[in-house]
C-alpha positions, 0 to 999 in steps of 0.5 A: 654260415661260415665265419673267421676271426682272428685274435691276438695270443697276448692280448685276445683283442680282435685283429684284422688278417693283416694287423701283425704285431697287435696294435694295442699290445705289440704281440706277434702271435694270432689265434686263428678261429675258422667256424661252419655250420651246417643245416641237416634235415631229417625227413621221415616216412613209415610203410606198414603191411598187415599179413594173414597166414595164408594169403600172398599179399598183405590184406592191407597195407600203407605208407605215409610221410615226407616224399620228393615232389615230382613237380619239385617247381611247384613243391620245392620242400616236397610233399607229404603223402598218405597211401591206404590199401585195403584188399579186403573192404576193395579200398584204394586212398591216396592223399598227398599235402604241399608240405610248405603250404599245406594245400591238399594237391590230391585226395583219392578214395576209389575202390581197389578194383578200379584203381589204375597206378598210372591213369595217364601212361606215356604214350610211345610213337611208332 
């Protein structure tokens, strides 16, 4: 929101921008004040790894917090997603929440093993 006011020096009556000299007490001068604000939104997400000694990949691993929508006309604020990998129990879990409305867009548990990360790959034309 933006804003701007002026004030007489001599009297501190509010002017309008073209009243010079102060019609209440015939001061010259004018203070000037010119006021902004600004709304900044913090989004945060956290991404975990559990690692064991040994072995390439981490056994399990997560993410969760606030992401940019795909379809950012059906889900202007974003989404909250949840990712869960669990190499060891074979589990793949992804939740993804409307972050204005709330309404659960997707809810996935299958097994690791049969989890594709793009079931639907864009097809390329010959």
């Amino acid at each position: 929101m933006d804003s701007s006011q002026n004030y007489c020096k001599k009297c501190g009556r509010e002017l309008n921008p073209v009243q010079r000299p102060c019609p209440y007490c015939g001061g010259t001068g004018i203070n000037y004040v010119r006021s902004a604000s600004v709304k900044v939104v913090f989004r945060a997400s956290t991404l975990w790894k559990q690692i064991r000694t040994g072995r390439k990949r981490p056994i399990r691993e997560g993410k969760s917090g606030w992401s940019a929508s795909g379809d950012a006309a059906k889900h202007p604020n974003g989404v909250d997603k949840m990712t869960l990998i669990d190499r060891e129990k074979d589990e793949y879990e992804k939740k993804v929440v409307d972050k204005r409305t709330g309404e659960v867009v997707k809810d996935l548990k299958e097994p690791l093993s049969q989890h594709r990360s793009n079931p639907n790959p864009t097809r390329t034309k010959n």
